[in-house]
LONUDO-569508 format. One record per residue (C-alpha): residue in one letter; x, y, z. Coordinates in steps of 0.5 Angstrom, whole numbers, padded with zeros to 4 digits, always signed. Each point is the difference from the previous one (the first is absolute). Layout:
BEGIN
AXYZ ...
This chain:
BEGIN
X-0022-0002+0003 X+0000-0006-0006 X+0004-0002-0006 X-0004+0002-0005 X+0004-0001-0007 X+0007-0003-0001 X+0003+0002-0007 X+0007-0002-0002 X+0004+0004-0005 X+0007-0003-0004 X+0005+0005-0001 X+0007-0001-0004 X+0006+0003+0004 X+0007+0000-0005 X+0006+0002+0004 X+0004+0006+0000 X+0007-0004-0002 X-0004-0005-0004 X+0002-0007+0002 X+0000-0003+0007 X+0005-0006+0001 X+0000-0005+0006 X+0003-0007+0001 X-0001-0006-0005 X+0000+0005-0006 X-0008+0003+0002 X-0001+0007-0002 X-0007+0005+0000 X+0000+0006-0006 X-0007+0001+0002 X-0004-0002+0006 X-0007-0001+0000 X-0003+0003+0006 X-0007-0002+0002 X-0004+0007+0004 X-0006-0001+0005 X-0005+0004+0001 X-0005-0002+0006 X-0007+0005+0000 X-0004-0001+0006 X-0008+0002+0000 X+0003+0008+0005 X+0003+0002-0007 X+0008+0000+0003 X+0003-0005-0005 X+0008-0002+0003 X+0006-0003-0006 X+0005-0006+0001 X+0005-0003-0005 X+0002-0007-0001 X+0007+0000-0006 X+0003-0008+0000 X+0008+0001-0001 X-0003-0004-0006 X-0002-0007+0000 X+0007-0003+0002 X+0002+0003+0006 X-0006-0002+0005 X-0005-0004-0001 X-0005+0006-0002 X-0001+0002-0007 X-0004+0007-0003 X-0006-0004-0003 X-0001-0004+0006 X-0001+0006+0004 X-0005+0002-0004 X-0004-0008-0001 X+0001+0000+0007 X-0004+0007+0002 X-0005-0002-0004 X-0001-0008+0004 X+0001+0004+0007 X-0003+0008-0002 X-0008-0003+0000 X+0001-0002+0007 X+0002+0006+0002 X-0006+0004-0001 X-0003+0003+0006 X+0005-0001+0005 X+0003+0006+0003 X+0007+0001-0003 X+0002+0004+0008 X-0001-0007+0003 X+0007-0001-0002 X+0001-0008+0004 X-0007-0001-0002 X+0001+0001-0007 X+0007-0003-0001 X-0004-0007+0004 X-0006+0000-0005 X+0005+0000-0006 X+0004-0006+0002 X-0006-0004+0002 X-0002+0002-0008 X+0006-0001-0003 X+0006-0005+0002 X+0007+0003+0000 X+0001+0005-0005 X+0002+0006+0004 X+0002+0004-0006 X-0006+0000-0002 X-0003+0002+0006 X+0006+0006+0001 X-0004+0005-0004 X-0007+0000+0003 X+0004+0001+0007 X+0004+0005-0001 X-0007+0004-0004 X-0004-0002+0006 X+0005+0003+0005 X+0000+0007-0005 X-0007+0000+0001 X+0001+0000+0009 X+0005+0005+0000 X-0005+0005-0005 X-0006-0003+0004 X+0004+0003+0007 X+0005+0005-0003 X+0005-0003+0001 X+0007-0001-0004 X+0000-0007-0001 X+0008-0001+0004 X-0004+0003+0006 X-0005-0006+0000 X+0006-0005-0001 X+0004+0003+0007 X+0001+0007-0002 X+0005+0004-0003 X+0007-0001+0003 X+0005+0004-0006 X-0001+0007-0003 X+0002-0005-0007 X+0004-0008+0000 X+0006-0002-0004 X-0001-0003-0007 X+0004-0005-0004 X+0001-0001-0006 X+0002-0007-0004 X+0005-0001-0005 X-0002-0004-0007 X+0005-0005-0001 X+0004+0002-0005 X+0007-0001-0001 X+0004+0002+0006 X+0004+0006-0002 X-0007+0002-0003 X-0004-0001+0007 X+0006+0004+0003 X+0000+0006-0004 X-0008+0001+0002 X+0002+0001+0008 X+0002+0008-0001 X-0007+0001-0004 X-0004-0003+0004 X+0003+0003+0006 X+0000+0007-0003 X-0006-0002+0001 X-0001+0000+0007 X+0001-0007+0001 X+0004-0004+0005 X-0002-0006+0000 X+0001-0005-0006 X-0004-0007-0002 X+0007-0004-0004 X-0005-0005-0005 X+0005-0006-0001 X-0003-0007+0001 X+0004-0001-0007 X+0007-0005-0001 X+0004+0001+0007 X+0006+0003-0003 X-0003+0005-0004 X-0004+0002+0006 X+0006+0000+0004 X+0003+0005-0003 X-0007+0004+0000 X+0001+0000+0006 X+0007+0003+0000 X-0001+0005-0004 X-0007+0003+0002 X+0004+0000+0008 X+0005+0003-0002 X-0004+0006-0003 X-0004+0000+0008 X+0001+0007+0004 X+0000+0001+0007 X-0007-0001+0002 X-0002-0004-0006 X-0003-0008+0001 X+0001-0005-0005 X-0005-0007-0001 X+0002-0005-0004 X-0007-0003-0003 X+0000-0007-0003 X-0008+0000+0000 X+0001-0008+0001 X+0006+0000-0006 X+0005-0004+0004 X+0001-0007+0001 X+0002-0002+0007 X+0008-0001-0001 X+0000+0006-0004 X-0003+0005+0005 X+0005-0003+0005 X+0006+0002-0005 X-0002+0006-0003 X-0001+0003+0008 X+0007-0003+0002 X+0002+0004-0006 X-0003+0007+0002 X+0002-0003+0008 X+0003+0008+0001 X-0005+0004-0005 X-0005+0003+0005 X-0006-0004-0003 X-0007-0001+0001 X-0002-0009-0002 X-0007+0001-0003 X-0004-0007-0001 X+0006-0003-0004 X-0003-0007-0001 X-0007-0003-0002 X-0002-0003+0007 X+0000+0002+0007 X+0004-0006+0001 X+0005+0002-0004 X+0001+0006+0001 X+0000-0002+0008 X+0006-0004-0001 X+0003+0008-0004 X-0001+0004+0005 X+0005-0005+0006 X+0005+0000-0005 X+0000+0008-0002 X+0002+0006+0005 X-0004+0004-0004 X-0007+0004+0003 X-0006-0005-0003 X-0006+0001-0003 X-0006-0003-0003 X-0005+0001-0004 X-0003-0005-0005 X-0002-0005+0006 X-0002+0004+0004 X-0008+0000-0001 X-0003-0001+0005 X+0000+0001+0009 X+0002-0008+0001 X+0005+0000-0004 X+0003+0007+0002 X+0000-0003+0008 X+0004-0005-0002 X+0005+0004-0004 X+0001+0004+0007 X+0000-0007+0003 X+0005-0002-0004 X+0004+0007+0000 X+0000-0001-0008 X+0000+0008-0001 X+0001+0007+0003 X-0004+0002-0006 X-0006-0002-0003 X-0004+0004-0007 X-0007+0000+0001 X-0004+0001-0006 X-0008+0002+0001 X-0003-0005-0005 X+0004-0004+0001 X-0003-0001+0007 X-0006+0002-0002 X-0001+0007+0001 X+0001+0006+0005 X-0004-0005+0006 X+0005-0006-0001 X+0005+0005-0001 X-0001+0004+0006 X+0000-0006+0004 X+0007-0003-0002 X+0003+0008+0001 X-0002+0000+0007 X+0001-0007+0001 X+0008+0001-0003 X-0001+0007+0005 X+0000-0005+0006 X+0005-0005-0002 X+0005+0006-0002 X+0000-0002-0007 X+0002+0006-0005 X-0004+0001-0006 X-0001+0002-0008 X-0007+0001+0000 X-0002+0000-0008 X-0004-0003-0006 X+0002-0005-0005 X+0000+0006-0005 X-0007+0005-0002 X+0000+0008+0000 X-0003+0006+0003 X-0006-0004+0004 X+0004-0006+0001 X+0006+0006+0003 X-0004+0003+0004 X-0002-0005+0003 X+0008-0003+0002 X+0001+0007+0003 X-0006+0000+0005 X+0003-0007+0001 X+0006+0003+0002 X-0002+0006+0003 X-0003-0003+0006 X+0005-0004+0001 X+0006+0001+0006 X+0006+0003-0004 X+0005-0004+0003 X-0004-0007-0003 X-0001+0003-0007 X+0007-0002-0004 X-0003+0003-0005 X-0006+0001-0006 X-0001+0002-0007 X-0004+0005-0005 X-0002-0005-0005 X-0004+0006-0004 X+0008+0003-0001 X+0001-0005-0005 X-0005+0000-0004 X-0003+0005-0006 X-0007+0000+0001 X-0003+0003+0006 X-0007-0003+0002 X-0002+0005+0006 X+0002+0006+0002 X+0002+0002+0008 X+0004-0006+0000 X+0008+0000+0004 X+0004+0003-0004 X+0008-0001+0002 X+0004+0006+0002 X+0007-0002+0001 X+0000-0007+0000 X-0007+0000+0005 X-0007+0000+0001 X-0006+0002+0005 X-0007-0002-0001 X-0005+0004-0001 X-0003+0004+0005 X-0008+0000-0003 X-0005-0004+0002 X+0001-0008-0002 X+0006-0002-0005 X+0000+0007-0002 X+0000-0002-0008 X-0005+0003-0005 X-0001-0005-0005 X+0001+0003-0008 X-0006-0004-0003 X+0003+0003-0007 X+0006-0005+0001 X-0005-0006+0003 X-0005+0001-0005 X-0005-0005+0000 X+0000-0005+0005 X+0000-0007-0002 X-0002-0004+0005 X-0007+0002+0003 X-0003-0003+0007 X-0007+0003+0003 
């Protein structure tokens, strides 16, 4: 089997509740979402997707996938997509850095081996551990009482599990914090996510101030170091996100015990592929996981949930269902949440059918 074409579709995804706020006064009404499509000369044609939290967040913007694919795709053709390893090597000898832009071929090219072997993609990544997983839902920045009055929704929703976007002047977050706590129940996990939102001295104050709320730290600081020099003064449970990029820097914040709990992010790391080997290599440090995206839709879901699906339960913090906060539905037989959970399809692949009258024409062509 040989890659034949690469076409790239972009697809706009505004919100359900219309802006998404984070620190430093950062906010998404629409994203700008890229889809893949991988054919290869046996017919089968497997999906990825590829949606930068803007171009602000990480260093990777909506535009640049698609300048990047049309770099890296002539490469690509005649390589045989199920040769996962192999592939991944050839795109990194053919484009330095970017995994962003690399995410999307990967993820296609494992929907491909899974409808070439019949074989839900999680049962390729390990197997399937859970009937469903745990979702989370984040919070948009917004005052603290209206932070607070959101938590009944979203748990009548079926979540427990809640993202606290602060990262904003310490003693509004302060309160953000108190105030979403104190609408936690029994069973209910709060993170305090600063998204790289505080200064050294501020985080460290603000963690002493919330010392008896039961709270997860999530990257507070800019730099590894810094939020280092955080995570020894606080008693909270610590995650990191931002910083985590690659498998050497996830060995010395093990080393370094920086965390209890790291976010990975598919594109962030590359793809499925690299993304696989920074799960199982957490798996054996005994490093819990959120097993994510920056942000897309039903493809870029699927994907999360057979990443998470085929990871040991006791490991997997939690996940998200991004497909759930956006209007616009980009394929049909992606996860769905079903009280605050999702499970990966059972079908060949991704188990996703892309909505080509959605896609419309693709916009990049490589072939």
């Amino acid at each position: 089997m040989k890659i034949q074409r690469i076409l790239a579709y972009r697809v706009e995804l505004p919100l359900h509740e219309v802006t998404y706020k984070w620190s430093g006064g950062k906010s998404v009404t629409v994203f700008d979402s890229t889809i893949i499509r991988v054919e290869t000369d046996t017919g089968l044609a497997g999906h990825g997707e590829v949606c930068p939290l803007g171009p602000f967040y990480l260093p990777a913007y909506a535009d640049g996938v698609r300048a990047g694919l049309k770099e890296l795709g002539p490469h690509l053709l005649g390589e045989d997509p199920c040769q996962l390893t192999r592939l991944n090597r050839r795109m990194d000898a053919a484009l330095k850095g970017h995994p962003y832009v690399k995410s999307g071929i990967d993820i296609a090219c494992w929907d491909i081996l899974g409808q070439a072997t019949g074989m839900p993609v999680c049962e390729l990544l390990g197997g399937r551990y859970t009937e469903d997983v745990p979702l989370y839902r984040a919070i948009s920045q917004e005052s603290p009482e209206a932070m607070a009055a959101k938590v009944a929704g979203y748990r009548a929703e079926g979540y427990r599990r809640f993202q606290l976007k602060v990262g904003g002047d310490p003693d509004v977050d302060i309160q953000r914090i108190q105030a979403v706590s104190a609408k936690l129940q029994s069973g209910d996990r709060l993170v305090a996510d600063a998204n790289t939102g505080w200064v050294q001295h501020e985080a460290v104050r603000i963690a002493k101030a919330v010392r008896d709320i039961d709270v997860y730290i999530e990257q507070p600081c800019l730099t590894y170091e810094e939020c280092l020099a955080v995570r020894r003064q606080t008693p909270h449970p610590f995650v990191l996100d931002e910083n985590i990029d690659d498998l050497a820097i996830l060995l010395r914040a093990k080393s370094d015990l920086a965390m209890d709990v790291v976010n990975l992010k598919i594109s962030k790391l590359g793809g499925l592929t690299r993304i696989r080997q920074a799960r199982d290599l957490c798996v054996s440090m005994g490093i819990a996981m959120t097993l994510e995206d920056s942000w897309g839709g039903d493809i870029a879901t699927a994907a999360i949930a057979h990443l998470a699906q085929s990871t040991p339960s006791e490991f997997l913090f939690t996940t998200t269902d991004f497909n759930s906060y956006v209007t616009v539905s980009t394929a049909d037989g992606a996860p769905q949440r079903v009280n605050g959970r999702m499970a990966a399809s059972r079908e060949p692949g991704l188990g996703i059918r892309p909505r080509m009258e959605v896609l419309g024409e693709p916009i990049v062509r490589v072939a």
